[in-house]
C-alpha positions in Angstrom: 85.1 67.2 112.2 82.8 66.5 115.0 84.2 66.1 118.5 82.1 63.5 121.0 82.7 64.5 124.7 81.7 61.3 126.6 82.6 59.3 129.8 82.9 55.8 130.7 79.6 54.4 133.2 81.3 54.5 136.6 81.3 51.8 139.7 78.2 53.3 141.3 75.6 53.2 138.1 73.6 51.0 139.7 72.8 53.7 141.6 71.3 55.8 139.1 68.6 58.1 138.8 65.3 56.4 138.2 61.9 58.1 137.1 59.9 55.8 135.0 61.8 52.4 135.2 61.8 49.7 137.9 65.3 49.0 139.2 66.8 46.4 137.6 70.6 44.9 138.5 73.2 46.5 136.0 76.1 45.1 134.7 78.9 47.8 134.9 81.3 45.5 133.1 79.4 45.1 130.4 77.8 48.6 130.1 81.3 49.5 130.0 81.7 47.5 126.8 79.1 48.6 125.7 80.3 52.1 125.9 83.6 51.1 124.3 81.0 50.2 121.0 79.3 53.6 121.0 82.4 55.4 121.4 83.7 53.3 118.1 80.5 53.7 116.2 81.0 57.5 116.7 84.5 57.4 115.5 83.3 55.5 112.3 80.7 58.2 111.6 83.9 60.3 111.7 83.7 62.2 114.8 87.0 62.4 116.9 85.8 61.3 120.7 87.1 63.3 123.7 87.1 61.0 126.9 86.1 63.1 129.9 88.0 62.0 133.5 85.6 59.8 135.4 83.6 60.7 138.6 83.3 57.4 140.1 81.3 58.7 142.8 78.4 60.2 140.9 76.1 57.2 139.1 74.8 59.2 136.2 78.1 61.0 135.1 77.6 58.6 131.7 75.3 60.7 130.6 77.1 63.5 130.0 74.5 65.2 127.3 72.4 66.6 130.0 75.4 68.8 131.6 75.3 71.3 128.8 73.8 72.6 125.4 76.5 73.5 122.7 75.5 75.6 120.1 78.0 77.1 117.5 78.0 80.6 119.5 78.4 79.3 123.1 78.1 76.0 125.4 75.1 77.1 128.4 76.0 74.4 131.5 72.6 72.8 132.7 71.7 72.8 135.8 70.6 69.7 136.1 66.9 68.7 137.6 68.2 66.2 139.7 69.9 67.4 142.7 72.3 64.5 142.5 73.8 65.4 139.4 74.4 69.3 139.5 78.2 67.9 140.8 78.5 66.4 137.2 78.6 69.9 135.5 81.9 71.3 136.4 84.1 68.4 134.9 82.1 69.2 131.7 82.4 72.8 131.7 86.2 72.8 131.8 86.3 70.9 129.1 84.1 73.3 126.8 85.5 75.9 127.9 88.2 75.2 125.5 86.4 75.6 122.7 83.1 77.7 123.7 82.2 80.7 125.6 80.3 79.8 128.4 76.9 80.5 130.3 75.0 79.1 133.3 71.5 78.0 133.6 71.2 79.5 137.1 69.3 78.8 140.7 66.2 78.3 140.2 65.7 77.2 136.8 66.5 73.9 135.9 67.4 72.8 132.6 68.6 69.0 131.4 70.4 68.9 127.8 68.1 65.8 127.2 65.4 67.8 127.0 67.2 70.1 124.4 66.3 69.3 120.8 68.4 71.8 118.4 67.1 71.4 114.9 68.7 74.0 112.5 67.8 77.5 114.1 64.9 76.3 115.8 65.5 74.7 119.6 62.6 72.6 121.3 63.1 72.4 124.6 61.1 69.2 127.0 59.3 70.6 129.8 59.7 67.7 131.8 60.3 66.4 135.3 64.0 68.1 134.6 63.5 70.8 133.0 60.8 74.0 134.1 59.6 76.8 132.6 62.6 79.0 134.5 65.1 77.3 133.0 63.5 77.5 129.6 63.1 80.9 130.1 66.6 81.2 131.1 68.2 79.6 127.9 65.9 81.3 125.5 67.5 84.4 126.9 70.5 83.3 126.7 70.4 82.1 122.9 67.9 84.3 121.4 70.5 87.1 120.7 72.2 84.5 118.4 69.0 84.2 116.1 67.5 80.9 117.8 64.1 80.6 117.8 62.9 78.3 121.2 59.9 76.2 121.5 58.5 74.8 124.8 56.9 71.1 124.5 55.3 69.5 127.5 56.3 65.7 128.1 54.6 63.6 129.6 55.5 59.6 130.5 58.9 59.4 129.7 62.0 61.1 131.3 63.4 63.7 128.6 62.3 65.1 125.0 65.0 63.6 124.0 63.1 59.7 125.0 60.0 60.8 122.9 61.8 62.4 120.0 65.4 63.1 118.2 66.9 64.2 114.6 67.3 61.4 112.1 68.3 63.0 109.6 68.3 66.8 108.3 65.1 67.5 108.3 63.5 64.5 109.5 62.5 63.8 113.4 62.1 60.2 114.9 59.1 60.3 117.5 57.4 57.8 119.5 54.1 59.6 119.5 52.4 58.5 122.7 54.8 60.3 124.4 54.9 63.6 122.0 52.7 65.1 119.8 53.5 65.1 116.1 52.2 68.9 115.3 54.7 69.9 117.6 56.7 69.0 114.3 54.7 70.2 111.8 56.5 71.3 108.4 59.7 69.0 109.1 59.7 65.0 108.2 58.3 63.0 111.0 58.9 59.3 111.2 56.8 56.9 113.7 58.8 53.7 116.1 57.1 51.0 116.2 54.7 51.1 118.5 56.3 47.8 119.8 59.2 49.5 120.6 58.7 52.4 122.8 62.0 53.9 123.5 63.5 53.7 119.6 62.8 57.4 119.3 66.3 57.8 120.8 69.0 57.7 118.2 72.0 59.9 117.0 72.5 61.5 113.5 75.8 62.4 112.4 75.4 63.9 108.7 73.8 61.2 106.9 74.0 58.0 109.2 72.1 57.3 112.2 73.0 55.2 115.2 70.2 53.1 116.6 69.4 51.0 119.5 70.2 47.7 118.5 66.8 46.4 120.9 64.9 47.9 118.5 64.9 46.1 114.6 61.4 47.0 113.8 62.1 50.6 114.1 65.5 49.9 112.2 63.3 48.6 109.2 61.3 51.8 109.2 64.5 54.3 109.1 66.3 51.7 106.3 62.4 51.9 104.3 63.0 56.1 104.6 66.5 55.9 103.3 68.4 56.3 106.3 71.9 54.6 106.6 71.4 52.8 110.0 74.1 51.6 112.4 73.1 49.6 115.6 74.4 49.4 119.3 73.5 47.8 121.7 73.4 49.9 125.0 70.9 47.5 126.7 72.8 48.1 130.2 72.7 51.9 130.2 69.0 51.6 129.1 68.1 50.1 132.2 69.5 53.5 133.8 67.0 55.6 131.6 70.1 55.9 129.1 69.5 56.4 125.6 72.1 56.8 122.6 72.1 60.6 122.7 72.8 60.9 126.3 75.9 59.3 126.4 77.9 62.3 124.2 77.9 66.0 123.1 78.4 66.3 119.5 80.1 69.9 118.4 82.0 71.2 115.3 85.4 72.0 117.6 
């Protein structure tokens, strides 16, 4: 069984970290609900969801993905690029330490888990306005004794790897090429958005199913036409944060 660390969006999101987005009012309430939704869909793909304590006081603690990478050996804590999030990291930490040997990413590399792909042995890792060649560096020293093989992909216009391009299924990526280059790929299954639909790349796979932003139907008709199993949610709140659908958990075998 999968276990889904997350958090619940705090008072102060609307004081999020913003890159590429205007600021936009945010609805806490809602993205709250919203939350509630994701957490579900996870538990109907069968993962068992560990609620981490809230940190009212930091705006982006939602996204807990970018605090850590876990891989089967050991769970390396981020250090985050934004200076306003390094607090997020410890609250994270205890809780993998329970179930993972941990290691640091350490001053002055930085390293977001957003910008951390892991596909089977192989880990892309963003270089990104988050993430720099030190903390790249850093991780592939820290995982390459465990067999994992780490490539670095620049990325450009969007905030994290993660925006331009995720797993859909085993085997198959989900890319928004504008934003990354498809060879970076080559030899796996690549699947396009819509070109209407610019941030679609995002979704989560758990086995055989796929969670998807429910903003984005056109995409959803491409991943149903490649035989995906699709679920929808609709995180339109935490999207106006520069939230996507794999930020707002870390997915491990416990």
């Amino acid at each position: 069984m999968l276990t889904a660390l997350t958090r619940l969006p705090g008072p102060a999101l609307e004081d999020c970290e913003l890159t590429h987005l205007a600021r936009q009012p945010i609805d806490v309430a809602t993205a709250v609900a919203q939350h509630h939704s994701y957490e579900q869909c996870l538990e109907a793909f069968g993962c068992r969801v560990e609620r981490l304590p809230e940190l009212p006081r930091q705006p982006d603690a939602v996204f807990v993905e970018d605090a850590a990478v876990v891989l089967p050996e050991l769970a390396v804590i981020t250090r985050p690029g934004a200076a306003s999030r390094r607090p997020e990291t410890d609250s994270v930490a205890s809780a993998l330490a329970r179930y993972r040997s941990l290691a640091r990413i350490k001053v002055p590399g930085t390293l977001d888990g957003g910008d951390v792909l892991r596909l089977g042995r192989r880990i892309y890792v963003g270089l990104s306005g988050r993430s720099d060649p030190d903390g790249f560096r850093q991780l592939e020293d820290l995982v390459a004794p465990h067999g994992y093989e780490l490539v670095a992909v620049e990325v450009v216009r969007c905030l994290h790897l993660k925006t331009a391009a995720t797993e859909a299924a085993p085997g198959t990526v989900l890319i928004n090429p504008r934003w990354v280059d498809r060879e970076v790929f080559a030899g796996l299954r690549v699947l396009e958005v819509d070109p209407s639909e610019p941030f679609a790349a995002n979704v989560v796979c758990v086995g055989g199913q796929v969670m998807a932003p429910a903003g984005a139907p056109r995409t959803r008709e491409r991943l149903e036409a490649a035989g995906l199993d699709v679920s929808v949610v609709d995180q339109s709140e935490l999207a106006k944060a520069e939230g996507g659908l794999t930020c707002c958990s870390l997915l491990f075998e416990a």
